[in-house]
C-alpha positions as CSV (number, residue, x, y, z in Angstrom):
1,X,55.1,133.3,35.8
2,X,56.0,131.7,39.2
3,X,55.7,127.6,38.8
4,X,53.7,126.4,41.1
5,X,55.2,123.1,41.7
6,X,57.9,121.1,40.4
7,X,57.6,117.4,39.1
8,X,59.8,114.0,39.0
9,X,60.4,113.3,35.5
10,X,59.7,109.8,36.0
11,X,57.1,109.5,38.5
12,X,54.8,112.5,38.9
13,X,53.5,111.5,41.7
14,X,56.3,112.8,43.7
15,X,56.2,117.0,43.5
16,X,58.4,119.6,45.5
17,X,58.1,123.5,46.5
18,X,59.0,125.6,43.5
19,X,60.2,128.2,46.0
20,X,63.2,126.1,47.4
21,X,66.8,126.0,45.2
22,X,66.2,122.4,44.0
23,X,68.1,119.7,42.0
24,X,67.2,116.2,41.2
25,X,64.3,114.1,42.8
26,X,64.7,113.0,46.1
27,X,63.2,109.6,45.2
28,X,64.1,108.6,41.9
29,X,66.9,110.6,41.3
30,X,65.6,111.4,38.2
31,X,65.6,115.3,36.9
32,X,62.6,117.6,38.3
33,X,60.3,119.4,35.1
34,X,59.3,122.7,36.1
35,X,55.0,122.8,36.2
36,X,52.9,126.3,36.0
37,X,49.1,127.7,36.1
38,X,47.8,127.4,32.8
39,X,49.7,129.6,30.6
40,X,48.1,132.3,28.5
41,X,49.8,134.5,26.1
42,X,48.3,137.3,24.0
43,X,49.9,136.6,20.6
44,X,49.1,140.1,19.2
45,X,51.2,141.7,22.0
46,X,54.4,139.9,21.0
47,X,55.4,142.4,18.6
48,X,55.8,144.8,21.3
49,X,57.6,142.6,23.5
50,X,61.4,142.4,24.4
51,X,63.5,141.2,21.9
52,X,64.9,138.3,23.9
53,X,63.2,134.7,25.0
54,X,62.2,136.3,28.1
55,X,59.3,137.6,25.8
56,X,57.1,134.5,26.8
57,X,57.6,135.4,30.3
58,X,54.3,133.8,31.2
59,X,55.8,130.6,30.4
60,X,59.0,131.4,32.0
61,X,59.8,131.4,36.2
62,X,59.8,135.1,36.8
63,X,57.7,136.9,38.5
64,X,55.4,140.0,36.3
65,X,57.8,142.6,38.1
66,X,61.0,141.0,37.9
67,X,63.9,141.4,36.0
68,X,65.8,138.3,34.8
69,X,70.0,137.9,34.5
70,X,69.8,138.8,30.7
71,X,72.3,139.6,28.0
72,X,69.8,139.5,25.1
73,X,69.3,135.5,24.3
74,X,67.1,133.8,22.1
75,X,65.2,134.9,19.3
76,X,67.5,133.7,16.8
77,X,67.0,133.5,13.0
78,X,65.3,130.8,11.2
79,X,67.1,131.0,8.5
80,X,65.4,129.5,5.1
81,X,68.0,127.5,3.3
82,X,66.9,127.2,-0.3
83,X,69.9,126.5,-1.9
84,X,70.1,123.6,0.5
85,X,66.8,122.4,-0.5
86,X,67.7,122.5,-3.7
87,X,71.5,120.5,-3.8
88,X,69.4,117.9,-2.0
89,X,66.3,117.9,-4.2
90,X,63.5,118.8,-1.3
91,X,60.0,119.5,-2.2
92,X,59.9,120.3,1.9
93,X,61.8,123.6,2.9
94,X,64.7,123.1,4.8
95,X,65.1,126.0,8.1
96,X,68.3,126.3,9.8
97,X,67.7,127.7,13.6
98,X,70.6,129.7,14.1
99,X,71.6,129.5,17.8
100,X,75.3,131.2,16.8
101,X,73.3,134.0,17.2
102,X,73.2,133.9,21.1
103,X,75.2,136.3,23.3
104,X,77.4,133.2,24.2
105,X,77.5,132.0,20.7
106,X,75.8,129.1,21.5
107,X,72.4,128.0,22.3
108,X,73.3,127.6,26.1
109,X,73.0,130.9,26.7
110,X,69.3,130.3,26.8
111,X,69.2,127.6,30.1
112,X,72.0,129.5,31.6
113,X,69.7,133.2,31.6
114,X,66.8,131.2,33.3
115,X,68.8,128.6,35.6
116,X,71.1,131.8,36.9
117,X,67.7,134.3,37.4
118,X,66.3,131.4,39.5
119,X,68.9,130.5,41.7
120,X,70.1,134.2,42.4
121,X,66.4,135.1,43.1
122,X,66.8,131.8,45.4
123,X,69.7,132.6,47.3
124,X,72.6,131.3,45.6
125,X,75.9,132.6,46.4
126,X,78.2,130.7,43.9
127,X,77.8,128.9,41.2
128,X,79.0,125.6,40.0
129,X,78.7,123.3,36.5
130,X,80.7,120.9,34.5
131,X,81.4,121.7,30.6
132,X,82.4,120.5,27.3
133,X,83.1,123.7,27.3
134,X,80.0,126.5,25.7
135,X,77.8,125.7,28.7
136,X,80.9,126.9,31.1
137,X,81.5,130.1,28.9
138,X,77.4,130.7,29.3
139,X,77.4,130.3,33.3
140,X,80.6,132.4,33.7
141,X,78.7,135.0,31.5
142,X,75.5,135.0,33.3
143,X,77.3,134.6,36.6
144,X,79.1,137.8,35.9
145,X,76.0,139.6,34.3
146,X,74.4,138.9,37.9
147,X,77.7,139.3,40.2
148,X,78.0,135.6,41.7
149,X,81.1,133.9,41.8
150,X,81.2,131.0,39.0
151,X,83.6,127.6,38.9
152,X,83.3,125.5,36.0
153,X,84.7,122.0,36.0
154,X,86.0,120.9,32.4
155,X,87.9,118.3,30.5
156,X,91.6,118.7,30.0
157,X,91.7,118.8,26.6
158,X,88.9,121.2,25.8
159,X,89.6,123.3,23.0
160,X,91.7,126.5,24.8
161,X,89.9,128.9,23.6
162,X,86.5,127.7,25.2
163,X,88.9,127.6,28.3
164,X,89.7,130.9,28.1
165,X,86.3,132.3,27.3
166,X,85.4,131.1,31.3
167,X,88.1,132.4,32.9
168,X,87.7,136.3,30.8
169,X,84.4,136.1,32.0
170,X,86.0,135.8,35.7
171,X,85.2,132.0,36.5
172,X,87.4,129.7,38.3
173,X,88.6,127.2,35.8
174,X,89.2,123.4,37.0
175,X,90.5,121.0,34.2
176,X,89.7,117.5,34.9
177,X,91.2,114.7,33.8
178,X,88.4,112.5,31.5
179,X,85.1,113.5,30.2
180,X,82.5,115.9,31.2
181,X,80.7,112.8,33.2
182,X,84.1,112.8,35.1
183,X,84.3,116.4,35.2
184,X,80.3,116.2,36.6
185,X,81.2,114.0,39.6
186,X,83.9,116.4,40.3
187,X,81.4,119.5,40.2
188,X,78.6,118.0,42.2
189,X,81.7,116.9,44.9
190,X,82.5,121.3,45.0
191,X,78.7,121.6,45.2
192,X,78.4,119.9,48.3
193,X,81.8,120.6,49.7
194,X,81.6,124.5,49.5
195,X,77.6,125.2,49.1
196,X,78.3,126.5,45.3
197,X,74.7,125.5,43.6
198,X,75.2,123.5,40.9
199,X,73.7,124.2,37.5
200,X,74.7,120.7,35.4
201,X,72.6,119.6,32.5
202,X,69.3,118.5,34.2
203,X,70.4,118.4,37.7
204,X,68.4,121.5,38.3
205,X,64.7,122.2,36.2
206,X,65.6,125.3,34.9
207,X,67.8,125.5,32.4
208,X,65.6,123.5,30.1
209,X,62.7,126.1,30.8
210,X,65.2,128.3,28.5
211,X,66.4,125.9,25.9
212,X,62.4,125.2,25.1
213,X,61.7,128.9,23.8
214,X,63.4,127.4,21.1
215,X,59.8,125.5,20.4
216,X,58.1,128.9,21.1
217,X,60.1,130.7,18.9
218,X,59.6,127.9,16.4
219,X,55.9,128.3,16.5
220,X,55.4,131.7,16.5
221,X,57.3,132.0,13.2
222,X,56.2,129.2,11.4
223,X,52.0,129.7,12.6
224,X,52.7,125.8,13.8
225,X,55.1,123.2,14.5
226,X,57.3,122.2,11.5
227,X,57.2,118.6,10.3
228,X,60.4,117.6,12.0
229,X,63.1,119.2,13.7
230,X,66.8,117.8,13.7
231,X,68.7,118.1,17.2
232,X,72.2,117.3,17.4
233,X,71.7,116.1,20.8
234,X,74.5,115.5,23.9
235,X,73.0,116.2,27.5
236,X,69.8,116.5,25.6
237,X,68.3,119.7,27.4
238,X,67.1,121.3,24.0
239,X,64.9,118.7,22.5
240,X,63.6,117.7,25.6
241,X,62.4,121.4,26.4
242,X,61.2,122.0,23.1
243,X,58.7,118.6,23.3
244,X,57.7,120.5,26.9
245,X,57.0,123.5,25.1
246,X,54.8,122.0,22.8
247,X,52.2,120.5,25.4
248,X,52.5,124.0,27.1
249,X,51.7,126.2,23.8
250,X,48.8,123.2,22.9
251,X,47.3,124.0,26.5
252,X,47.6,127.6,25.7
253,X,45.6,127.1,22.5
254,X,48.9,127.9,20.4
255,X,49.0,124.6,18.5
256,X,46.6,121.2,18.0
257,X,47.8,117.8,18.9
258,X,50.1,117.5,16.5
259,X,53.9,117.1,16.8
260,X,57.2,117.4,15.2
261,X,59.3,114.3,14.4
262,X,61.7,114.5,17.0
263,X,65.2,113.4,15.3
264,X,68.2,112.7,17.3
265,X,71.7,113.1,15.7
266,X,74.9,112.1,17.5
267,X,78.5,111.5,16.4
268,X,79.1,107.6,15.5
269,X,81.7,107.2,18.3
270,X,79.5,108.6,20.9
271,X,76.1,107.8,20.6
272,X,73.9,106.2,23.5
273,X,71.1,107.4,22.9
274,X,71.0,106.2,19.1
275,X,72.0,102.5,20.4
276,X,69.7,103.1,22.9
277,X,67.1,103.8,20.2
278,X,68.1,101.4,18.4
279,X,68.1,98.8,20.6
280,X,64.5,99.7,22.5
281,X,65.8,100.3,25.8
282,X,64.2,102.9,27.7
283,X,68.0,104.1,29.2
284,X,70.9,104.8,27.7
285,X,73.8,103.4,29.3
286,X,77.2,105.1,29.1
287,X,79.4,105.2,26.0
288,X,82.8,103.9,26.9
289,X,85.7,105.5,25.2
290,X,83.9,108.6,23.5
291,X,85.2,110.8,21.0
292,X,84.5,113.1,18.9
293,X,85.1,116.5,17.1
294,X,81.7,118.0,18.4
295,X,82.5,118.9,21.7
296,X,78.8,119.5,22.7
297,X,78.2,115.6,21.1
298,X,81.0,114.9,23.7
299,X,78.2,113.4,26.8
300,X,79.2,109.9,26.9
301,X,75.9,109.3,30.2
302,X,73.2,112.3,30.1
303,X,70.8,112.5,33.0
304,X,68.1,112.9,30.7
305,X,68.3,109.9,28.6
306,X,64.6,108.6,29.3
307,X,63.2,112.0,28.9
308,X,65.0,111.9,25.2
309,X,63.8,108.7,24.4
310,X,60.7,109.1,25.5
311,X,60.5,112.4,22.8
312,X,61.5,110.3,20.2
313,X,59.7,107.9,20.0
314,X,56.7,109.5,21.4
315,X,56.9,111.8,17.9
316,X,57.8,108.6,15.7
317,X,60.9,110.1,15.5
318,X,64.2,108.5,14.9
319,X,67.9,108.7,16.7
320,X,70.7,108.8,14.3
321,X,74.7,108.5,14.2
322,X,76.6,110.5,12.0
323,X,80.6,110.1,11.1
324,X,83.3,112.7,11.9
325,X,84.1,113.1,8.0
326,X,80.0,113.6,7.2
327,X,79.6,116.1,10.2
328,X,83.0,118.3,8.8
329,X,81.6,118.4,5.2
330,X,78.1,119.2,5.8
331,X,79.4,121.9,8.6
332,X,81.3,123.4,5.6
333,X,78.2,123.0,3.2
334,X,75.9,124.7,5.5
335,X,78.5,128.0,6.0
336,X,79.8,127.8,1.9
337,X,75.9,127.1,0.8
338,X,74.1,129.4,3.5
339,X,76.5,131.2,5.0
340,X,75.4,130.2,8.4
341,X,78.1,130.4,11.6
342,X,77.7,126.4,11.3
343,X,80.0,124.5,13.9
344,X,80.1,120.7,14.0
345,X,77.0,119.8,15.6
346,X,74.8,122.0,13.0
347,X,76.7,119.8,10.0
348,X,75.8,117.0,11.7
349,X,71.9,117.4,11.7
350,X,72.5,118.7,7.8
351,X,74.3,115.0,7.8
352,X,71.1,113.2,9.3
353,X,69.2,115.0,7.1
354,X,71.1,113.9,3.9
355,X,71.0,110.4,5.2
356,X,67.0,110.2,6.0
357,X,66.9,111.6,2.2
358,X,69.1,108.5,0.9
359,X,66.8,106.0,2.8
360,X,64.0,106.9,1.5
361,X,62.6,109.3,4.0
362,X,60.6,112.3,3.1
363,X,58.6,115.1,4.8
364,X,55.4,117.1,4.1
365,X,56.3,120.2,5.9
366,X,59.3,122.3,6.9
367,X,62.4,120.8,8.2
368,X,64.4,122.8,10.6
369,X,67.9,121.9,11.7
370,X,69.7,123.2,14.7
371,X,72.7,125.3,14.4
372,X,73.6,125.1,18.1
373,X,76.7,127.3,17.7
374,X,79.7,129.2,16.5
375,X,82.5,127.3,14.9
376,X,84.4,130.2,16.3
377,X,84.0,128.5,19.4
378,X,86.2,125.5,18.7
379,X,89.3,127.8,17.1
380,X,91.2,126.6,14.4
381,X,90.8,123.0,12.9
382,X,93.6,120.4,11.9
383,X,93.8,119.3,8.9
């Protein structure tokens, strides 16, 4: 449905016209959540829905009669990874959400259908982000599904073939020289320079109102929310939609008050959000001299770093580092094991996993961890 309103992140005092192409908060800065009428879905009519996220369309911005920018995403499998469970000994089951299995190959195809049907439906005329490298292929794919022009700012060495995948989709491809922080400044510069509205990580409320039918999807398969989910977690628009879907789908009657544990996983030299975990700061600041083999892991400063925080700890959750060598092996275990599409950042929330076992750490419930896409995506590795 329409939202009626949106909200400051930080302060929700401070509330804007759903109707108007928007980006961060005025005031604070701080990234705008998208608020609705209370939501009501008929569970026994989901079987005859789309097969696509835009299934919960009451929870989503469109209007009854509208049709979204689509090319298929979400509903992707949960796949149930016994012989995982097993190698590590788990009397929980271990779930692998598959995002591979998105038209993009990645789970950003999800933010990139909703953020792309909003700001058409708005008036955009272009169409602007910075990338590690899937979000880029997802805008230029949506951006051609709905016939705007799309530029997508990314680091100089992203991997060429995530390079390519923009510019076959038709986008204008700048390479920057840094990181994606660097290659944001440089995006947000375009933005205001040509009127290109710019889609970044949380500097607009809408692509997280995709990436939380991830939570939806969880629920409606499991009957409930599992006992913990494991994110590998850069600009951080996943988990924080999912811990938004769950207050929607507990309004809606879907769920109690119960949550998952929210668990962070980043790569060891990238990781603010775990040090800023760790450290009990309530903002991350930025990671000088990032690295790291998971490109999406790559987000040395994310916008949404209190909104993460707040998730994790708010679930008793925990924010974890992982090493490259860890994330590599357990991205081979999960495809030789499961045979799951896993890329880097779905071995390193297997990696967390193993490492919560080896402390001591147990669940009583289902464990799901986030495949967030292809290893395709990345081309060949060195050895």
């Amino acid at each position: 449905m329409l939202p009626t309103f949106l909200e400051c992140s930080r302060d929700a005092e401070h509330r804007y016209d759903a109707a108007q192409l928007a980006t961060t908060c005025p005031h604070e800065g701080a990234p705008l959540l998208v608020r609705y009428p209370p939501i009501a879905i008929d569970r026994a009519t989901l079987a005859t829905r789309v097969r696509s996220m835009w299934r919960y369309h009451e929870a989503l911005p469109i209007a009854h009669d509208e049709t979204p920018v689509s090319l298929g995403e979400g509903l992707t499998p949960l796949v149930r990874a016994h012989k995982l469970a097993n190698d590590l000994r788990c009397e929980f089951e271990i779930l692998i959400k598959d995002e591979s299995r998105n038209p993009t190959a990645s789970f950003k195809s999800r933010g990139m259908s909703a953020a792309v049907t909003v700001a058409v439906r708005n008036g955009a005329k272009a169409l602007v982000a910075p990338s590690a490298g899937n979000a880029g292929g997802a805008l230029a794919a949506y951006g051609a599904r709905a016939g705007v022009p799309v530029t997508v700012f990314l680091p100089r060495d992203t991997p060429a073939i995530l390079i390519e995948e923009c510019r076959t989709y038709g986008a204008y491809v700048e390479l920057v020289d840094g990181l994606i922080d660097d290659a944001g400044r440089l995006a947000a510069a375009f933005a205001k320079e040509t009127g290109a509205f710019n889609v970044a990580t949380l500097r607009e409320p809408y692509r997280i109102e995709g990436k939380k039918t991830m939570g939806y999807e969880l629920v409606e398969e499991l009957g409930g929310v599992p006992a913990a989910i494991v994110y590998p977690t850069g600009g951080g628009t996943g988990l924080v939609g999912m811990w938004k879907a769950f207050d929607e789908l507990e309004a809606a009657g879907w769920i109690d008050a119960r949550r998952p544990m929210m668990i962070s996983v980043q790569a060891e030299h990238c990781a603010p959000i775990v040090r800023a975990f760790t450290s009990g700061a309530d903002h991350a600041e930025r990671w000088e001299g990032a690295t790291t083999a998971a490109w999406g892991l790559r987000v040395p400063a994310a916008i949404g770093d209190r909104l993460m925080l707040r998730a994790i700890r708010d679930s008793g959750g925990r924010a974890l580092a992982v090493s490259e060598v860890e994330m590599a092996r357990d991205m081979a275990v999960m495809r030789e094991r499961e045979g799951v599409d896993a890329c880097e950042e779905g071995g390193a929330a297997l990696a967390a996993l193993r490492a919560m076992l080896a402390s001591g750490v147990t669940f009583e419930g289902p464990v799901v961890l986030f495949n967030t896409g292809s290893a395709l995506k990345y081309g060949p590795r060195t050895t």
